[in-house]
C-alpha positions in Angstrom: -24.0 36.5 29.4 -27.9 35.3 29.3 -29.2 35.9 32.8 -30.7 32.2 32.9 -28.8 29.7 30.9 -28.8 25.5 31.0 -25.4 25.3 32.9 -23.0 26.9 34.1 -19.1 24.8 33.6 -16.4 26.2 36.9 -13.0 25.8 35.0 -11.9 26.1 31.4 -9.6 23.1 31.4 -9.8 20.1 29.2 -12.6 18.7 31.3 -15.1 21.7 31.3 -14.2 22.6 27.5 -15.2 19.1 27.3 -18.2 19.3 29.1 -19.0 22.6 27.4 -18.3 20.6 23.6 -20.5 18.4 24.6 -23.6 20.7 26.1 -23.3 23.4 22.9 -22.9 20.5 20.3 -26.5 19.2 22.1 -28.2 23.1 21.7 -27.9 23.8 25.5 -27.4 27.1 26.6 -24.1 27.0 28.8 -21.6 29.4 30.1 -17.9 28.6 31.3 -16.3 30.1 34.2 -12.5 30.3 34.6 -10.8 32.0 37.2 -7.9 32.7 35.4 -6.7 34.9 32.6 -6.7 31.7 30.2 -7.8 28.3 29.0 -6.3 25.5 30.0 -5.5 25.0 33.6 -2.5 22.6 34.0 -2.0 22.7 30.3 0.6 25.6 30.4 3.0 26.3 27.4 5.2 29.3 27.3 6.8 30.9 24.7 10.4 31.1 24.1 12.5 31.6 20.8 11.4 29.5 18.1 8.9 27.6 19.8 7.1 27.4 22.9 7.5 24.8 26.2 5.1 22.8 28.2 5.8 24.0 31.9 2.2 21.8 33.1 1.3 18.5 30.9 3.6 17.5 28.4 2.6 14.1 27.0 -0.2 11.6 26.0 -0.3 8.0 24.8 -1.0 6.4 21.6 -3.5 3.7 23.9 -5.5 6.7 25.4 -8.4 6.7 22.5 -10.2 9.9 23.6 -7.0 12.3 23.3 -5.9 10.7 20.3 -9.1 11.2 18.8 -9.5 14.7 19.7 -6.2 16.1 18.4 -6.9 14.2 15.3 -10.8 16.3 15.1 -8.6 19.4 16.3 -5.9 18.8 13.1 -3.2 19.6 15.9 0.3 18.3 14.8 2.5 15.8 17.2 5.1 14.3 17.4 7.1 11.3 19.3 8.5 12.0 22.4 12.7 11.3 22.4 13.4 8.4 23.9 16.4 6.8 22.0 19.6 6.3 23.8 20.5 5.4 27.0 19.6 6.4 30.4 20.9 7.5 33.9 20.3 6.7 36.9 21.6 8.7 39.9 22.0 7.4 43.6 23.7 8.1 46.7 27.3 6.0 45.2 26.9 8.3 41.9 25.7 8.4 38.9 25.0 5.2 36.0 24.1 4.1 32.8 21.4 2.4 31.6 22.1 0.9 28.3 18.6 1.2 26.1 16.6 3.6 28.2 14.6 1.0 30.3 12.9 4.5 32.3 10.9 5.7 29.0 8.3 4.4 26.5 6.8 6.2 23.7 4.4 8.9 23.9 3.1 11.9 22.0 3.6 15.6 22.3 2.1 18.6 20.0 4.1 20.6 18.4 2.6 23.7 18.9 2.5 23.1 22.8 0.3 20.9 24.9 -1.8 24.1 25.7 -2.9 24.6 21.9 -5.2 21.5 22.8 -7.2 23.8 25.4 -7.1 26.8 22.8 -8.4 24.4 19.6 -11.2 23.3 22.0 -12.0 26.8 23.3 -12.2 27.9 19.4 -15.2 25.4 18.2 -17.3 27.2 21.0 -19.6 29.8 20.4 -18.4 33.1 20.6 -19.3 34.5 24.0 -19.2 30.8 26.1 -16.3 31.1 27.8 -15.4 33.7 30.3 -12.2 34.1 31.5 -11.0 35.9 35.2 -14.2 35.0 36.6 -13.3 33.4 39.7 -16.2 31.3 41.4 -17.0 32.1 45.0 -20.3 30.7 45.9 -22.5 28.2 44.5 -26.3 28.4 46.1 -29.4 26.9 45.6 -32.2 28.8 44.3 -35.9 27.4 43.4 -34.9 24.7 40.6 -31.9 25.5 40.0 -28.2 26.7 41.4 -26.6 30.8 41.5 -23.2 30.5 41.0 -21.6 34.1 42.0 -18.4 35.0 40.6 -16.2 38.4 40.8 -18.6 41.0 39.1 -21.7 39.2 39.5 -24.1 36.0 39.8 -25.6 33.6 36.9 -28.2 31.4 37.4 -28.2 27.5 35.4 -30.2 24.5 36.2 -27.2 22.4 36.3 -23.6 23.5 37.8 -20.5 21.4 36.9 -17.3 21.7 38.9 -14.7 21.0 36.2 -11.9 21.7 39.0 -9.9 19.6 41.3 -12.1 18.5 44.5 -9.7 19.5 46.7 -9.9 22.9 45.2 -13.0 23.4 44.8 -13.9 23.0 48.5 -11.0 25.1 49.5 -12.1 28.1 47.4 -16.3 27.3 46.7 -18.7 27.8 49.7 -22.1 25.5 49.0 -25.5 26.6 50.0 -26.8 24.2 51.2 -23.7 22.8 52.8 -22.1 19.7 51.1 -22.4 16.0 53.0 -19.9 16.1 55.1 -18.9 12.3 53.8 -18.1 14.0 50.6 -16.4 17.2 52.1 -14.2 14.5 53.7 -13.7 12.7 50.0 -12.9 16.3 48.1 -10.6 17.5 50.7 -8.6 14.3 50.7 -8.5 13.6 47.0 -4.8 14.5 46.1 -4.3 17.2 42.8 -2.8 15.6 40.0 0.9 17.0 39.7 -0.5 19.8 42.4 2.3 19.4 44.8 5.3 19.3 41.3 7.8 22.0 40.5 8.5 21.7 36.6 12.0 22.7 35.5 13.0 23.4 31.5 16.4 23.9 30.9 17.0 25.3 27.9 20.0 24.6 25.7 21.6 25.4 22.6 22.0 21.6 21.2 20.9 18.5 22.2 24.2 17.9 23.3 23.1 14.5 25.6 22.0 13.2 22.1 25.8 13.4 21.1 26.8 11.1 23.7 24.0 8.4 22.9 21.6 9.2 25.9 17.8 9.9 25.6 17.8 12.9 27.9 16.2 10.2 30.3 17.0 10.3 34.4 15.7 8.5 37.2 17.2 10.3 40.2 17.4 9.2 44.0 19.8 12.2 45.1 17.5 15.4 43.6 16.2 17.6 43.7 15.1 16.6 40.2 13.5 12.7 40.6 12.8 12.5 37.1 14.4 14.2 33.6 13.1 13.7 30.2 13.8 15.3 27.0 11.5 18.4 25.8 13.2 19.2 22.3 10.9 19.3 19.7 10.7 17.7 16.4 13.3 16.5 15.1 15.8 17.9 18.2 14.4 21.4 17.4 14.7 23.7 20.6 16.5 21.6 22.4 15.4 21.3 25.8 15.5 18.5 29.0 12.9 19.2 31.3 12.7 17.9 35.3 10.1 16.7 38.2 11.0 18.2 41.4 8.6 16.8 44.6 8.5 18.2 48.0 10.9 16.8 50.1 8.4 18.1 53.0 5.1 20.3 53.1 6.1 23.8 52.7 9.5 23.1 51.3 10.6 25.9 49.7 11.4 26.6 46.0 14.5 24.8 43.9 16.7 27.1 43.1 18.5 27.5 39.8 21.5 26.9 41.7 20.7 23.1 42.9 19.4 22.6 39.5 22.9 23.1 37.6 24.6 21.5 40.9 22.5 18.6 39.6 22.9 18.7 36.0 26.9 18.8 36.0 26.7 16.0 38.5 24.9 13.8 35.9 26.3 15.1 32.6 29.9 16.4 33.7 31.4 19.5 34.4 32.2 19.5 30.6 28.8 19.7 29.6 27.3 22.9 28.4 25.4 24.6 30.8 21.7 25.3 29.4 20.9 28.9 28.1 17.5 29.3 30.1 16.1 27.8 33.2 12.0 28.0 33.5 10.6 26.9 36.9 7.0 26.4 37.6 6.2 25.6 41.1 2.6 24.7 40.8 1.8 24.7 44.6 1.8 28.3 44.5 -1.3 28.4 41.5 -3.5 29.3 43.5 -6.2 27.7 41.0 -4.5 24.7 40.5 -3.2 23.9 44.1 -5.1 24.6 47.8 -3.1 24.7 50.4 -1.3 22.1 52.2 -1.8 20.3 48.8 1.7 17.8 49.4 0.1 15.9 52.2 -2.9 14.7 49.8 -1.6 11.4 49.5 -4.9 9.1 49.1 -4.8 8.4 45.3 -6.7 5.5 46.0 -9.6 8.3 46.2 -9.1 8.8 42.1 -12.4 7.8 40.4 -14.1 7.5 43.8 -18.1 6.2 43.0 -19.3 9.3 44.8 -17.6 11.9 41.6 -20.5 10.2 39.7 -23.3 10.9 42.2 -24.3 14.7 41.7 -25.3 16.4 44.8 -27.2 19.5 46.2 -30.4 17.5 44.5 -28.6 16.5 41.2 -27.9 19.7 40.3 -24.1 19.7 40.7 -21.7 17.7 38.9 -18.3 16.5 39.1 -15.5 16.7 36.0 -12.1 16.6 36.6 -9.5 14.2 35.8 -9.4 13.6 39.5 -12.8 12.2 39.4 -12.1 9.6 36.2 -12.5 6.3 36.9 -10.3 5.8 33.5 -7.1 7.1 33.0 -7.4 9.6 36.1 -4.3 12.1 36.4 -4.2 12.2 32.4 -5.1 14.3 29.6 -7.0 11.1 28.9 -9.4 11.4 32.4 -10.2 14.9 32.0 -11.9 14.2 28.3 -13.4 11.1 30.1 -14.8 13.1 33.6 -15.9 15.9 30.9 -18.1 13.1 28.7 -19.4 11.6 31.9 -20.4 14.8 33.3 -22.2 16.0 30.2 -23.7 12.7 29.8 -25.5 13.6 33.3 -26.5 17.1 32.3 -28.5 16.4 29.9 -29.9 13.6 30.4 -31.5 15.4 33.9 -31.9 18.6 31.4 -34.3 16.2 29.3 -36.3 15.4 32.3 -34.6 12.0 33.2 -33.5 12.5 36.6 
């Protein structure tokens, strides 16, 4: 890596592959940081026989212009999500019907994975931008610009950009100088997207919910699953149902395979096949996806807060995480939006604006 470089991006999700598009596209010298051993963050697709799975983001939207747009540049292959059929709905008196799925409207998957999105992105960089299991520890200020130290060593960038979830990045950065405390307050409130979620993917050997008219859609009172949705690709190809399990309290501990099929033969019958493969992401234990204690951030209303705009530690540190959209935040569809904002603020400081 160059010893001095333009900036430095924290986090090879969508919103700092963004940002770094963006910065290399304009001839800046950048370098991307990511703690882990891949692209992507929350975009997480696992292999499994004759396909992969999406056990993080799944979907986008036909009305989010920026993600549309990009797979389109990327020539990444989607397809509609399932939603034809009926629907259930599960309560304390049992389980019901909802003629016409009234819980789902369309949306978009990719075929090869909602992950492949991060991997296209990370491909049109220059060879050499992104470094991967280079977790960030510090971030100082130094003459005119900011030293970021990471395991193995230290780079130095005149602008910084924190393409991680506030929350997380003040549990696991230390700032020299310290950050305001009003914003300290801000980051440590602002809830992770889908930080506190367990995914579930059960895995089965036909669509077999397809047979019996229903979408594969459930809205769930009783649990643990509150949500189920189909994950089959095209065309019913690997046929799959996948489920949202939330907290009942902080620290609750992991659903067990056992409560999930408890569950599923409660909605579809003991006569229903009983899925070949159950995958179970509990993303409160990522530990660079999730701080601690992330179930009690509950203040959403903090999404897009003014302050994610305002760069600190004297404009030299940006914001850029979905968290910190003002459109679309939570979505696919923020992250590329933080990412443009972010690098919109780069360089125009870079060029002497600030």
């Amino acid at each position: 890596m160059p010893e001095t470089v333009d900036a430095i991006v924290v986090g090879a999700g969508v919103a700092g592959l963004t940002v770094a598009r963006a910065l290399t596209e304009s001839g800046r010298r950048i370098v991307v940081l990511e703690a882990r051993d891949r692209v992507g963050g929350r975009l997480r697709s696992v292999a499994v026989e004759g396909g992969v799975v999406d056990l993080g983001a799944t979907w986008y939207w036909a009305s989010e212009p920026r993600v549309c747009s990009l797979v389109a540049e990327l020539g990444l292959a989607c397809h509609d999500q399932h939603i034809l059929g009926d629907a259930l709905y599960q309560d304390s008196h049992g389980v019901h019907r909802l003629e016409g799925n009234p819980i789902e409207g369309p949306a978009l998957r990719l075929a090869a994975g909602m992950e492949e999105l991060a991997k296209a992105m990370a491909r049109t960089l220059p060879t050499g931008t992104v470094h991967l299991s280079c977790p960030v520890t510090r971030i100082r200020s130094v003459g005119e610009g900011l030293m970021v130290e990471f395991g193995g060593g230290a780079r130095r960038a005149a602008q910084v950009v924190l393409a991680l979830a506030p929350a997380l990045a003040v549990a696991l950065l230390e700032f020299e100088p310290r950050l305001s405390d009003e914003l300290l307050r801000l980051a440590s409130s602002t809830p992770v997207w889908m930080g506190a979620m367990t995914k579930v993917v059960m895995r089965y050997e036909r669509a077999f919910w397809r047979d019996r008219g229903l979408a594969g859609a459930v809205m769930s009172h009783a649990g643990p699953m509150h949500e189920i949705h189909d994950m089959s690709g095209p065309d019913g190809t690997r046929p799959a149902l996948f489920g949202f399990v939330p907290p009942t309290h902080p620290g609750s501990p992991l659903v067990t395979q056992d409560e999930i099929l408890v569950q599923l033969r409660l909605l579809f019958g003991v006569d229903a096949p009983a899925p070949t493969e159950v995958l179970i992401r509990d993303w409160r234990a990522e530990r660079y996806t999730s701080p601690e204690g992330v179930e009690s951030l509950q203040a959403y209303e903090t999404y897009g807060h003014p302050s994610y705009a305002r760069p600190e530690l004297d404009g030299r540190l940006h914001w850029a995480s979905t968290e910190t959209a003002q459109e679309a935040p939570g979505h696919i569809e923020g992250a590329i939006a933080a990412g443009k904002r972010a690098a919109a603020a780069v360089l125009s400081d870079l060029a002497g604006a600030r």
